[in-house]
C-alpha positions as CSV (number, residue, x, y, z in Angstrom):
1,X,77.5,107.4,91.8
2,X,77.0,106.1,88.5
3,X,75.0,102.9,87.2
4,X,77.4,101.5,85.4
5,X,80.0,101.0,88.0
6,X,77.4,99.7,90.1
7,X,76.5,97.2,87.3
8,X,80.1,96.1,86.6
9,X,80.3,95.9,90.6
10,X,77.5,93.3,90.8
11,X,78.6,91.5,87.7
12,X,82.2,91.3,89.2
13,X,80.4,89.9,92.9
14,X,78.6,87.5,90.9
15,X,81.5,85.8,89.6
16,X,82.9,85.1,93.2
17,X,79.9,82.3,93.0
18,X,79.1,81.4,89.1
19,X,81.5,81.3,86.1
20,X,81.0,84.0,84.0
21,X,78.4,82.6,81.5
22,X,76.4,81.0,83.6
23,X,75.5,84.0,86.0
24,X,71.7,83.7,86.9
25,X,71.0,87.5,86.7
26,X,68.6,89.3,84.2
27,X,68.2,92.6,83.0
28,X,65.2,93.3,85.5
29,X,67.4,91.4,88.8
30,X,70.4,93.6,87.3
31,X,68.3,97.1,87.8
32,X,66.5,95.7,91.2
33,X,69.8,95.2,92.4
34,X,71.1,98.4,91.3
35,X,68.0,100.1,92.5
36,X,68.3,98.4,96.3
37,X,72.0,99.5,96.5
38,X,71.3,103.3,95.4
39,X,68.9,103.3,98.4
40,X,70.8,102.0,100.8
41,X,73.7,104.3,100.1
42,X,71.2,107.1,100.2
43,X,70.3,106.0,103.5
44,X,73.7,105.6,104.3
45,X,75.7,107.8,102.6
46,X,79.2,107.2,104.4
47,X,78.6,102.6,104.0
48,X,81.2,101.6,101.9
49,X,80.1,100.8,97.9
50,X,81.8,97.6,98.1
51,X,80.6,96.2,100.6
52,X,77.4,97.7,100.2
53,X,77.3,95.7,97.2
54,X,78.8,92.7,98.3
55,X,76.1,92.4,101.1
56,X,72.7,93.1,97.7
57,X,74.3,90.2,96.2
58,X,74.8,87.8,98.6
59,X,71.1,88.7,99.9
60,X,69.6,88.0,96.8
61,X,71.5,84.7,96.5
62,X,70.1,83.4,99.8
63,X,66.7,84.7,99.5
């Protein structure tokens, strides 16, 4: 699996809830983020990337 597309994945969730410009991720929530869903899918290897991702991002916008 490779960062990027994982990056351009929680970029792309992100704008579901904030225009584009106004997104309230930095670098270091952008590389937690990242980090958390490389685990999980190591954990889980057959969960689904996109949801996998969907799920990081809307937990870090509730919490």
């Amino acid at each position: 699996m490779e960062k990027k597309l994982v990056n351009k994945m929680i970029i792309n969730c992100f704008k579901q809830y904030y225009e584009a410009d106004s997104t309230p991720l930095g670098d270091k929530d952008l590389e937690e983020l990242t980090n958390r869903i490389f685990r999980i899918k190591e954990e889980e290897p057959t969960a689904d990337l996109f949801e996998v991702v969907n799920d990081a991002v809307y937990e870090f916008l509730t919490n």
